[in-house]
mmCIF file as gemmi writes it, N, C-alpha and C atoms, coordinates in Angstrom:
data_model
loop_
_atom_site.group_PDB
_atom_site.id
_atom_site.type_symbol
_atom_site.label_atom_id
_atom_site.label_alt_id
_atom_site.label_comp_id
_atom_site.label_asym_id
_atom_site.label_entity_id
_atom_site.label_seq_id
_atom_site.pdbx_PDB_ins_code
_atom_site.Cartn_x
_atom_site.Cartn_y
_atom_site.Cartn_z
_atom_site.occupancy
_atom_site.B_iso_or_equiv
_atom_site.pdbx_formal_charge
_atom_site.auth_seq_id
_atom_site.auth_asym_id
_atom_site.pdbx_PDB_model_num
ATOM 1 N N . UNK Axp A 1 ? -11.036 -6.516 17.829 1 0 ? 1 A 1
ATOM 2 C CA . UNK Axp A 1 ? -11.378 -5.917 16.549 1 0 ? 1 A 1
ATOM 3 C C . UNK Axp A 1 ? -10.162 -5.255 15.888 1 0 ? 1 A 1
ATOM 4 N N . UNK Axp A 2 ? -9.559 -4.558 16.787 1 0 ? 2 A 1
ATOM 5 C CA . UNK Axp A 2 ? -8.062 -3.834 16.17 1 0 ? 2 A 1
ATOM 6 C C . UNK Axp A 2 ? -7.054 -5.117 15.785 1 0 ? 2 A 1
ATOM 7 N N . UNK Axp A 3 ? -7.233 -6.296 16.182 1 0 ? 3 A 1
ATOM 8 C CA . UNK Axp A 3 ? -6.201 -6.611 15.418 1 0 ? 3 A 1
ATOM 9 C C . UNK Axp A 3 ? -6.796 -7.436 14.402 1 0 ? 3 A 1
ATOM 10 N N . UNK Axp A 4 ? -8.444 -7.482 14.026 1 0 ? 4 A 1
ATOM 11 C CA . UNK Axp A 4 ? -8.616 -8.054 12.592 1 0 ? 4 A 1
ATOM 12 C C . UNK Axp A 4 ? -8.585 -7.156 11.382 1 0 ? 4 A 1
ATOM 13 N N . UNK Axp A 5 ? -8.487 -5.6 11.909 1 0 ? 5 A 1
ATOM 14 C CA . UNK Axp A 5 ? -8.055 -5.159 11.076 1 0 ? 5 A 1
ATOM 15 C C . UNK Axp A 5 ? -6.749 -4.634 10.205 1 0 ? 5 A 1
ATOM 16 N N . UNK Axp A 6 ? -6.12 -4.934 11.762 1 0 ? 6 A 1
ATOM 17 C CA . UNK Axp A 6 ? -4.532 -5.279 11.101 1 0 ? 6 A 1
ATOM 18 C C . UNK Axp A 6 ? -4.327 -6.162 10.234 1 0 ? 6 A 1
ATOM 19 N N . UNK Axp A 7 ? -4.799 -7.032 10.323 1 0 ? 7 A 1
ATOM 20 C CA . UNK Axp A 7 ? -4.564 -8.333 9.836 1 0 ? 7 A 1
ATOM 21 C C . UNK Axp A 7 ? -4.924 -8.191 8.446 1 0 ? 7 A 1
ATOM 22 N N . UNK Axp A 8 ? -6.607 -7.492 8.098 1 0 ? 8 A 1
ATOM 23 C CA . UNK Axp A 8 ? -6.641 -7.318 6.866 1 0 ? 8 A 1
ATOM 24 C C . UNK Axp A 8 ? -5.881 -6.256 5.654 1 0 ? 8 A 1
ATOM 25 N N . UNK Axp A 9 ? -5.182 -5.051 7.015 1 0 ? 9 A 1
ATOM 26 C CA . UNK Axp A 9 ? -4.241 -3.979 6.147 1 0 ? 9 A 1
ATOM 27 C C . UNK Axp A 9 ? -3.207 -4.814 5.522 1 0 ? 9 A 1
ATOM 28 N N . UNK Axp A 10 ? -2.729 -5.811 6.674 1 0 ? 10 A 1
ATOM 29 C CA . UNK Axp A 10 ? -1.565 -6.65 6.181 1 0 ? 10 A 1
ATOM 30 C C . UNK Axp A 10 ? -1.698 -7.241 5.229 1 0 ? 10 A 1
ATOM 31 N N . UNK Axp A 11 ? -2.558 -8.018 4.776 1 0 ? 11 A 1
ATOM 32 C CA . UNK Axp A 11 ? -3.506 -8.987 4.115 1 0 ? 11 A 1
ATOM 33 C C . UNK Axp A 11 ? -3.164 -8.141 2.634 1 0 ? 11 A 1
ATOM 34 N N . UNK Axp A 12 ? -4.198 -6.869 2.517 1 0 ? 12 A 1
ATOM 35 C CA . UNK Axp A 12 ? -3.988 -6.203 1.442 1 0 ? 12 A 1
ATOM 36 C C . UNK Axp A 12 ? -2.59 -5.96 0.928 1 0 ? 12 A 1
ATOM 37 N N . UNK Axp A 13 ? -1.768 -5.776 1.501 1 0 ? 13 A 1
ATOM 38 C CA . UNK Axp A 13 ? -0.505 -4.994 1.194 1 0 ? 13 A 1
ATOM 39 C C . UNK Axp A 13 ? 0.376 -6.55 0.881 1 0 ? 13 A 1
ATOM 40 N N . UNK Axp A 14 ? 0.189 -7.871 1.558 1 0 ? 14 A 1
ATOM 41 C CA . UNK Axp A 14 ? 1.009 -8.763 1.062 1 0 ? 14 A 1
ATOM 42 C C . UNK Axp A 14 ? 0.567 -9.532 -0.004 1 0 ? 14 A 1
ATOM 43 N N . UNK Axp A 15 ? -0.964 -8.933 -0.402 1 0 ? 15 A 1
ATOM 44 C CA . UNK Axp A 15 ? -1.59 -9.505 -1.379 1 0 ? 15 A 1
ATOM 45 C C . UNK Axp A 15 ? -0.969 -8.758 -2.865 1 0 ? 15 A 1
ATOM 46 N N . UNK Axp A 16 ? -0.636 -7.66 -2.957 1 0 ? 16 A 1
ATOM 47 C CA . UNK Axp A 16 ? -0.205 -7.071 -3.7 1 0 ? 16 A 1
ATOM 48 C C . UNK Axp A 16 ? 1.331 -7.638 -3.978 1 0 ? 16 A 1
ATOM 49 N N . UNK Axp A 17 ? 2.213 -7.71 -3.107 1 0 ? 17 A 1
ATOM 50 C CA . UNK Axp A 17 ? 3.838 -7.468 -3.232 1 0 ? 17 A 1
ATOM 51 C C . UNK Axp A 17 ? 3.723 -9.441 -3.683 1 0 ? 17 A 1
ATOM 52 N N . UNK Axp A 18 ? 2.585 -9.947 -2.944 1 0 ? 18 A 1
ATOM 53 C CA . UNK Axp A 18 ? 2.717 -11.5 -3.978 1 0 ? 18 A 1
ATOM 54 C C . UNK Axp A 18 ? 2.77 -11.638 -5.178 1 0 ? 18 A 1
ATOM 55 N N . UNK Axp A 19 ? 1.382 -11.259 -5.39 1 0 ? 19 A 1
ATOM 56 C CA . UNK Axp A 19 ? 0.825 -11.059 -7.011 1 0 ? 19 A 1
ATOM 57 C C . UNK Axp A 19 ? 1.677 -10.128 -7.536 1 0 ? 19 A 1
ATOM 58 N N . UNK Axp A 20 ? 2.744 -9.121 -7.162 1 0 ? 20 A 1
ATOM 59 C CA . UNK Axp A 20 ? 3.656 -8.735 -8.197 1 0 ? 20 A 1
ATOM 60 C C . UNK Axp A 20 ? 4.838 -9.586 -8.696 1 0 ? 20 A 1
ATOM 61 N N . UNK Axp A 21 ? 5.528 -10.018 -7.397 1 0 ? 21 A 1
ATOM 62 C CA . UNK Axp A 21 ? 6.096 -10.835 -7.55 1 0 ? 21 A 1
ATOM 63 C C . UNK Axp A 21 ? 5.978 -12.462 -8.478 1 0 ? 21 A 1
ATOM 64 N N . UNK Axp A 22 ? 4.753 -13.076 -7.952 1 0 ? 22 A 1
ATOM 65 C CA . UNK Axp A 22 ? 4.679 -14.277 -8.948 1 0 ? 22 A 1
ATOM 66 C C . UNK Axp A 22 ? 4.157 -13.678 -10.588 1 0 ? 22 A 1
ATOM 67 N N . UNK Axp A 23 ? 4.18 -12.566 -10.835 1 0 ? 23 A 1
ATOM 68 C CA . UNK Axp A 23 ? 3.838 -11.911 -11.653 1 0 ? 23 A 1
ATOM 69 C C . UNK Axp A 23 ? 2.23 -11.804 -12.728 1 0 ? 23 A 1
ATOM 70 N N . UNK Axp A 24 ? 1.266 -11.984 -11.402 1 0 ? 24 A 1
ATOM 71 C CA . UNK Axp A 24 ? -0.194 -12.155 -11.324 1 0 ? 24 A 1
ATOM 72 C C . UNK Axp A 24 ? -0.351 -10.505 -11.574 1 0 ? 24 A 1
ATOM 73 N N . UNK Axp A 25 ? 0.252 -9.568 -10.61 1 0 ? 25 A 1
ATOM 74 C CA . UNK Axp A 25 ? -0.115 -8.249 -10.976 1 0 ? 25 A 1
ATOM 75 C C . UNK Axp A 25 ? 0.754 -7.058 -11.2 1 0 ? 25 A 1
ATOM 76 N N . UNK Axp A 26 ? 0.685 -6.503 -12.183 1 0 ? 26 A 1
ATOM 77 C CA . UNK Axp A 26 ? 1.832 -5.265 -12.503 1 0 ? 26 A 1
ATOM 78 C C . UNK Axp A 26 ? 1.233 -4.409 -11.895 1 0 ? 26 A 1
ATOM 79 N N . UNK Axp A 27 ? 2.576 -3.624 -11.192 1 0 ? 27 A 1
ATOM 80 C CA . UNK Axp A 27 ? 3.14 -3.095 -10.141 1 0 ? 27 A 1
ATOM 81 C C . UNK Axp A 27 ? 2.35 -1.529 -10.793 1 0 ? 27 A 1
ATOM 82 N N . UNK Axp A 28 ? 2.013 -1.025 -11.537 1 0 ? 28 A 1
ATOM 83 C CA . UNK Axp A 28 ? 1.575 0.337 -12.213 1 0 ? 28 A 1
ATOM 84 C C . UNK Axp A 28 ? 0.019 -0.084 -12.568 1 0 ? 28 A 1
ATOM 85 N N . UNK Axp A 29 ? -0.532 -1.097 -12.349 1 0 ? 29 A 1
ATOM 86 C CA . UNK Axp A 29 ? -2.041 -1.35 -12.8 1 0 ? 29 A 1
ATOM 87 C C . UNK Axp A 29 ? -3.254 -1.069 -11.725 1 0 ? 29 A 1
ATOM 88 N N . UNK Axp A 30 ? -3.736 -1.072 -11.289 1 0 ? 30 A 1
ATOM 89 C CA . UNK Axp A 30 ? -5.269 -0.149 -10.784 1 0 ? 30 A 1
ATOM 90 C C . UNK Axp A 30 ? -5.267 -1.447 -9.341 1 0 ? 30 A 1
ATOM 91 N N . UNK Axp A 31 ? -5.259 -2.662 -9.826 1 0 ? 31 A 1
ATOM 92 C CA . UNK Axp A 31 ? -5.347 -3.457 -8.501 1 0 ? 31 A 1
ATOM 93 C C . UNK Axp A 31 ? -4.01 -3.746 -7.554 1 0 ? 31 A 1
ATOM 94 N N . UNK Axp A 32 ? -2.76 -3.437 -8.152 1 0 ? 32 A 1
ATOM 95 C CA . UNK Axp A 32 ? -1.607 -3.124 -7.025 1 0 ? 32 A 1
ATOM 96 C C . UNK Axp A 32 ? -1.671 -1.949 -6.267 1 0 ? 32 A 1
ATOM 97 N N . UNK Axp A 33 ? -2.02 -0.771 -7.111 1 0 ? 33 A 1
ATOM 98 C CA . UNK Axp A 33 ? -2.073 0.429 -6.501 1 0 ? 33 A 1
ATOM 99 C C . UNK Axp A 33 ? -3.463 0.638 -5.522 1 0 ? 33 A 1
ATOM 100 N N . UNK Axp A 34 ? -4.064 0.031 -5.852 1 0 ? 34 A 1
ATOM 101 C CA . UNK Axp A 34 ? -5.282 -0.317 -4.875 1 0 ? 34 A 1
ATOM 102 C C . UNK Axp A 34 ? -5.189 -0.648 -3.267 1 0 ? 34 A 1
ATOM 103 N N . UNK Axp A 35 ? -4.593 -1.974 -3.84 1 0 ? 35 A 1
ATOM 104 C CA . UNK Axp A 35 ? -3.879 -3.109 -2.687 1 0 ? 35 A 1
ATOM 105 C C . UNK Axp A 35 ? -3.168 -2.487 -1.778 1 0 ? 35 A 1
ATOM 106 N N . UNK Axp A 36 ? -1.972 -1.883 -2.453 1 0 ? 36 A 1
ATOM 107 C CA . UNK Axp A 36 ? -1.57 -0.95 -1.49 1 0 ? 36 A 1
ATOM 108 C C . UNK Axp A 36 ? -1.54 -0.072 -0.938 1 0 ? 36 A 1
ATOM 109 N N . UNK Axp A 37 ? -2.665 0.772 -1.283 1 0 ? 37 A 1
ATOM 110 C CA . UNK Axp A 37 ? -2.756 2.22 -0.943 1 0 ? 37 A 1
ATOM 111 C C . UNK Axp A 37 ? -4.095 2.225 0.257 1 0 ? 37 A 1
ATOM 112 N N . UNK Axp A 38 ? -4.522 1.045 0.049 1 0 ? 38 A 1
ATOM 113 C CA . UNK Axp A 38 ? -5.8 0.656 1.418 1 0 ? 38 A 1
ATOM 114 C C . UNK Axp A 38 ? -4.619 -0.024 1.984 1 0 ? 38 A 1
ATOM 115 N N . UNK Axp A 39 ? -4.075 -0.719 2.269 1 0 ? 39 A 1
ATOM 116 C CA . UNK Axp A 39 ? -3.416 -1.889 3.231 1 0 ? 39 A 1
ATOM 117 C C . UNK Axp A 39 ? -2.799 -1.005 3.93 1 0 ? 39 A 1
ATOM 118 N N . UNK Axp A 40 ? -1.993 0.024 3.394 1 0 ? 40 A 1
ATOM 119 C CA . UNK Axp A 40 ? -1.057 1.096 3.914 1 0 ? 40 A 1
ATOM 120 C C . UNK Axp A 40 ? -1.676 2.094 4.813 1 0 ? 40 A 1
ATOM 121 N N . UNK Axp A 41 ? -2.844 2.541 4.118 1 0 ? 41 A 1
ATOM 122 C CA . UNK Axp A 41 ? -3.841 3.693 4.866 1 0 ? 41 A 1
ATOM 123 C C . UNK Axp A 41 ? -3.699 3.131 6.179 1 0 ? 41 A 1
ATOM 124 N N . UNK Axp A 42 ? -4.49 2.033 5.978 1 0 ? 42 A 1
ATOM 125 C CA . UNK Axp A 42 ? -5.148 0.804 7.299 1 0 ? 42 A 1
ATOM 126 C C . UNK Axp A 42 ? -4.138 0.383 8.312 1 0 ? 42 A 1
ATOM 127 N N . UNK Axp A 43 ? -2.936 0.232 7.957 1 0 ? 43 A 1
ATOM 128 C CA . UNK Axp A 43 ? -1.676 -0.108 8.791 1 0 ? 43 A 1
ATOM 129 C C . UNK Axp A 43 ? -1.324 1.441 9.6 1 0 ? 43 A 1
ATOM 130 N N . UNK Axp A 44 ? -1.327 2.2 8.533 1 0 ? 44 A 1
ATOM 131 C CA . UNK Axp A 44 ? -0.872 3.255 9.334 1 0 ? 44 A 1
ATOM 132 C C . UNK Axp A 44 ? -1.561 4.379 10.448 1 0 ? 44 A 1
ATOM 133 N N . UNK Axp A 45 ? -2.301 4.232 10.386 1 0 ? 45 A 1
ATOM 134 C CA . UNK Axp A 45 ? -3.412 4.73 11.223 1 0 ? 45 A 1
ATOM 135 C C . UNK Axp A 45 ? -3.43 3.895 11.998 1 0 ? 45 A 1
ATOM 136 N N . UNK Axp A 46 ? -3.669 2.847 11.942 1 0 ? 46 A 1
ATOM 137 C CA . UNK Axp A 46 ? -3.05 1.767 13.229 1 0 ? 46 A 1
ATOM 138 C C . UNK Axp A 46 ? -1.769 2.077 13.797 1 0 ? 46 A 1
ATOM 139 N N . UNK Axp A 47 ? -0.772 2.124 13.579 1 0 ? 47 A 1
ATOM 140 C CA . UNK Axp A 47 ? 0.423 2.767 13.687 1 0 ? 47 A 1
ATOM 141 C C . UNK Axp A 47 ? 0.361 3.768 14.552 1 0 ? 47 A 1
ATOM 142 N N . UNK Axp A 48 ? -0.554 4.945 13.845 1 0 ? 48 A 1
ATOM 143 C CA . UNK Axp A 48 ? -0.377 6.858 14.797 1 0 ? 48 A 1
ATOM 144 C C . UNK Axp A 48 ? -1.586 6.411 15.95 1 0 ? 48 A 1
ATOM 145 N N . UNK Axp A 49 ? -2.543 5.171 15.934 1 0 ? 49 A 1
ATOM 146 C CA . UNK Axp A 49 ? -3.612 5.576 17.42 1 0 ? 49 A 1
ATOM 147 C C . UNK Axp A 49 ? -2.581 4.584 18.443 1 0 ? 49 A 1
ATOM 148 N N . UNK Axp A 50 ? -1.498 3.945 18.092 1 0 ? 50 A 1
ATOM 149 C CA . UNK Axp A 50 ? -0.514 3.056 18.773 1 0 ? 50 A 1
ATOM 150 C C . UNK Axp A 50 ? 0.377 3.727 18.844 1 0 ? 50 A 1
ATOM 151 N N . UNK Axp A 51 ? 0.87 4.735 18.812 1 0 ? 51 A 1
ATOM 152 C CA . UNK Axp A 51 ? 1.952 5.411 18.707 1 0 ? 51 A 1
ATOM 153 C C . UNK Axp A 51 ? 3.3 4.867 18.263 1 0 ? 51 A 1
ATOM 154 N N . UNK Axp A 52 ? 3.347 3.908 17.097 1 0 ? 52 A 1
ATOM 155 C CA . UNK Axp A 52 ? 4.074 2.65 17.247 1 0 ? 52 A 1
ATOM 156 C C . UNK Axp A 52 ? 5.177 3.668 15.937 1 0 ? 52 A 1
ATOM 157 N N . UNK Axp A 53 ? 5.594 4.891 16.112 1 0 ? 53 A 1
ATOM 158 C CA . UNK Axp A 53 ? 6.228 5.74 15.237 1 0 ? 53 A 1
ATOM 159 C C . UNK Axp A 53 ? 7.249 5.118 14.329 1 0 ? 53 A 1
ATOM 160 N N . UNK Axp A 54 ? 8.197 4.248 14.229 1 0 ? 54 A 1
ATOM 161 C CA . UNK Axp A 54 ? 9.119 3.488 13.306 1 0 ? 54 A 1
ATOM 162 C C . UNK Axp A 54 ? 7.406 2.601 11.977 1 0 ? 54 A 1
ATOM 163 N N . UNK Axp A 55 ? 6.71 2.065 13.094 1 0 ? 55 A 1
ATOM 164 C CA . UNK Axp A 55 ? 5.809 1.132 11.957 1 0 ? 55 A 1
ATOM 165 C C . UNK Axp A 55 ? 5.299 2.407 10.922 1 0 ? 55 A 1
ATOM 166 N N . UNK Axp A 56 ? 4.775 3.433 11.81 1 0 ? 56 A 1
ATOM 167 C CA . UNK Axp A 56 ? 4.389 4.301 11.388 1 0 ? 56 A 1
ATOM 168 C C . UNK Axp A 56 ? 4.833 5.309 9.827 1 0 ? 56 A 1
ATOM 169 N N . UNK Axp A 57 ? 6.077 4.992 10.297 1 0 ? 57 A 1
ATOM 170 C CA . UNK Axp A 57 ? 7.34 5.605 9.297 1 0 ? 57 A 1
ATOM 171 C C . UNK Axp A 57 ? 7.454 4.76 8.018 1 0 ? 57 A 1
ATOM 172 N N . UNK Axp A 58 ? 7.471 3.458 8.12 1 0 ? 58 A 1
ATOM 173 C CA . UNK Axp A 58 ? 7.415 2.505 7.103 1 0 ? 58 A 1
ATOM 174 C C . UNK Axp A 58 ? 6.107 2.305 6.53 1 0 ? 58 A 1
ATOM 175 N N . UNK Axp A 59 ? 5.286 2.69 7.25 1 0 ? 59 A 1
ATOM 176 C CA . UNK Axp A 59 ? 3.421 2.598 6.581 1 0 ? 59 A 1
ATOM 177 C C . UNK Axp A 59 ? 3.093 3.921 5.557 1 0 ? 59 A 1
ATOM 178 N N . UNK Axp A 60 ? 3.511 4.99 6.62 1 0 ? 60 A 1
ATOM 179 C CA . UNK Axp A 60 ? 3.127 6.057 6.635 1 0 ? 60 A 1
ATOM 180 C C . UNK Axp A 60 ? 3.837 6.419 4.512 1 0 ? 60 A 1
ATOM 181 N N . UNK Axp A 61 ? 5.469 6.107 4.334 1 0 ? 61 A 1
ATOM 182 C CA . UNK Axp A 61 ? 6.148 6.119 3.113 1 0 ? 61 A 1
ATOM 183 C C . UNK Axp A 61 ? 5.424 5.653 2.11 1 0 ? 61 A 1
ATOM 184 N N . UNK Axp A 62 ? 4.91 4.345 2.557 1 0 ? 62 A 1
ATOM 185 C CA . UNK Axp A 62 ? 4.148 3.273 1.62 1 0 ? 62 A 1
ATOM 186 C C . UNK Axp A 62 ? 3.267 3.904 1.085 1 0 ? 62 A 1
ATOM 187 N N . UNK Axp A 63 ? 2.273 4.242 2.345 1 0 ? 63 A 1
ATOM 188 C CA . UNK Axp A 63 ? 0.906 5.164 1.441 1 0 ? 63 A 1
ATOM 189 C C . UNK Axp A 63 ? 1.445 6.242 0.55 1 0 ? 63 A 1
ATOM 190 N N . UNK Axp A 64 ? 2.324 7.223 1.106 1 0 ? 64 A 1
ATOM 191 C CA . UNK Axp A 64 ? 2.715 8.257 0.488 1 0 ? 64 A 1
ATOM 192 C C . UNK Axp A 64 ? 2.886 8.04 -1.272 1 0 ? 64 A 1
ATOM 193 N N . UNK Axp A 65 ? 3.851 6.975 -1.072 1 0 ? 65 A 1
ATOM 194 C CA . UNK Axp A 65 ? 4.717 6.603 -2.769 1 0 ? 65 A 1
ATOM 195 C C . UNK Axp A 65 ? 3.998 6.259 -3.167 1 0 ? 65 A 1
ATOM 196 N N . UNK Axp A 66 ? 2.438 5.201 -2.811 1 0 ? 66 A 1
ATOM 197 C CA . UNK Axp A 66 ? 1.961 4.763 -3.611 1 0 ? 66 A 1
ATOM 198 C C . UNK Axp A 66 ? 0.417 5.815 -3.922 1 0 ? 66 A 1
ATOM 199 N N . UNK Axp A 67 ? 0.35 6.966 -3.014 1 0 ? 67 A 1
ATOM 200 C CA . UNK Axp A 67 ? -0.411 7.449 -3.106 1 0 ? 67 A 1
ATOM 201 C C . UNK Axp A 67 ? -0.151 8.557 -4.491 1 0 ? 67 A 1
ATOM 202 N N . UNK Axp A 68 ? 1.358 9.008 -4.532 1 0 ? 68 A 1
ATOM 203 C CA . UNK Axp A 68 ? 1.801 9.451 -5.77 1 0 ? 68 A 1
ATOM 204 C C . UNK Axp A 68 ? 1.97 8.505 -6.765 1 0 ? 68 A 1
ATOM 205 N N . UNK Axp A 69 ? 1.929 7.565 -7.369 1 0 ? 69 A 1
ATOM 206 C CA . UNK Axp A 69 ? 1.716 6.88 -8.472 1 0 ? 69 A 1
ATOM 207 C C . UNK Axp A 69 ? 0.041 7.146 -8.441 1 0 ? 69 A 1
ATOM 208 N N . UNK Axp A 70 ? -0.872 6.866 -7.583 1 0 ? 70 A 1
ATOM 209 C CA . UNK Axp A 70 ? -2.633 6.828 -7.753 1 0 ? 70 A 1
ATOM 210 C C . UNK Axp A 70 ? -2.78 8.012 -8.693 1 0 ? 70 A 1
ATOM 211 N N . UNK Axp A 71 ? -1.694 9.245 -8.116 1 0 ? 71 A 1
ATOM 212 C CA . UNK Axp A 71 ? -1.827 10.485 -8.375 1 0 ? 71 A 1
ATOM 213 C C . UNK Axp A 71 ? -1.811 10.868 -10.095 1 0 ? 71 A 1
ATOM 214 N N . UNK Axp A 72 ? -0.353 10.155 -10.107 1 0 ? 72 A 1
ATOM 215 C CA . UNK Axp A 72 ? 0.442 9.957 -11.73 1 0 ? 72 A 1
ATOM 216 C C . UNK Axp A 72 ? -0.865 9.443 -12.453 1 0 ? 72 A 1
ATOM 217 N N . UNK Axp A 73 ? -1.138 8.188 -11.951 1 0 ? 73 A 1
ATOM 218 C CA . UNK Axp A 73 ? -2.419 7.863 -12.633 1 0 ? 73 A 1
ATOM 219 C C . UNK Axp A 73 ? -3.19 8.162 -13.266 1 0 ? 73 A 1
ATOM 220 N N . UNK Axp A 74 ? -3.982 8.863 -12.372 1 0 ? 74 A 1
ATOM 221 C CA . UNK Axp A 74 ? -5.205 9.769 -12.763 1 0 ? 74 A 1
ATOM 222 C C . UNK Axp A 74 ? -5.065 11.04 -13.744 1 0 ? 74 A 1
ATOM 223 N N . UNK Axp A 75 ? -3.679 11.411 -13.384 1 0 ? 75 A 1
ATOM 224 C CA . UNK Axp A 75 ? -3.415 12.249 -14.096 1 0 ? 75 A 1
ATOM 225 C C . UNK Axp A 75 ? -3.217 12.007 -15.454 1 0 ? 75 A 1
ATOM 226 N N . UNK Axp A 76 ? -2.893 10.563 -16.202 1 0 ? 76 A 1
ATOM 227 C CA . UNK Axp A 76 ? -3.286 10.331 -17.173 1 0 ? 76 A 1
ATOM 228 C C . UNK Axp A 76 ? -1.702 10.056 -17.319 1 0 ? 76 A 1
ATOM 229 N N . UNK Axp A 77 ? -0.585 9.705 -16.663 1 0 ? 77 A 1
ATOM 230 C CA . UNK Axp A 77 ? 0.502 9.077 -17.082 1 0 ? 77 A 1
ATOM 231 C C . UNK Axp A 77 ? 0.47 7.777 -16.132 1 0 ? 77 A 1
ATOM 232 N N . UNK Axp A 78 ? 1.707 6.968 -16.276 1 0 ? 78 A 1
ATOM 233 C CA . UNK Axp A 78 ? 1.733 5.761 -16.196 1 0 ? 78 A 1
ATOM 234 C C . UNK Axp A 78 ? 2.936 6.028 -14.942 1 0 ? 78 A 1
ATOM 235 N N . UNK Axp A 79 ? 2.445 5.558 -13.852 1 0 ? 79 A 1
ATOM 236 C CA . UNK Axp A 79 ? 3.676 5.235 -13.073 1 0 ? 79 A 1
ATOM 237 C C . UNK Axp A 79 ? 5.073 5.009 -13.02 1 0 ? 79 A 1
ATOM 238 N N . UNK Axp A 80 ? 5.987 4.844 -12.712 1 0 ? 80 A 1
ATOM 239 C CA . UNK Axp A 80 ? 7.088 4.704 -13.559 1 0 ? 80 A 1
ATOM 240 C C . UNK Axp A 80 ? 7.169 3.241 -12.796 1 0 ? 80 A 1
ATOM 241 N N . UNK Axp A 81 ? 8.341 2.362 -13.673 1 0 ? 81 A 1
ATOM 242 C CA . UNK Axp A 81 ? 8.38 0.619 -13.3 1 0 ? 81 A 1
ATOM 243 C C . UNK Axp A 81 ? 9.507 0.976 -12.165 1 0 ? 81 A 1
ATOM 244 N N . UNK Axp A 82 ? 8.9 -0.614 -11.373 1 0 ? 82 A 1
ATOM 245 C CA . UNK Axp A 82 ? 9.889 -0.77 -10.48 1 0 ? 82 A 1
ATOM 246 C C . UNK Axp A 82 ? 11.301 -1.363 -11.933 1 0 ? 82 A 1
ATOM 247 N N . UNK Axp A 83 ? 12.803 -0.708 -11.218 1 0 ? 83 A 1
ATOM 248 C CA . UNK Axp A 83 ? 13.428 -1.135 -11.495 1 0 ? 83 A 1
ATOM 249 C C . UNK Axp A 83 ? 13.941 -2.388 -11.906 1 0 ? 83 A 1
């Protein structure tokens, strides 16, 4: 079971960085920040009950940054663009 849900954190999070890339979804819109902010949760918590601390570190950022854009969001400004 733990690793179909890896699979789907992964899932989420490469579903996003695709669709930004082939340019299906902007990177500041409600379903990237979505994508990644579950895929990330889901990875990383996988991460801290594995003690797997480096994955952890790279999951753990992900949620963070993208959890501050959710933030920006709501707050009624616009994320800032990837470079």
């Amino acid at each position: 079971m733990g690793d179909q849900v890896q699979i789907v954190g992964a899932l989420l999070v490469l579903a996003g960085f695709v669709g930004a890339q082939i340019g299906r979804l902007d990177e500041r819109a409600w379903p990237y920040l979505l994508l990644n902010l579950v895929g990330s949760a889901i990875l990383a918590a996988l991460a801290y009950a594995a003690a797997r601390w480096g994955f952890l570190l790279l999951e753990g950022a992900w949620f963070a940054v993208t959890l501050v854009a959710v933030g920006a969001k709501l707050g009624g400004k616009a994320p800032p663009a990837a470079p």
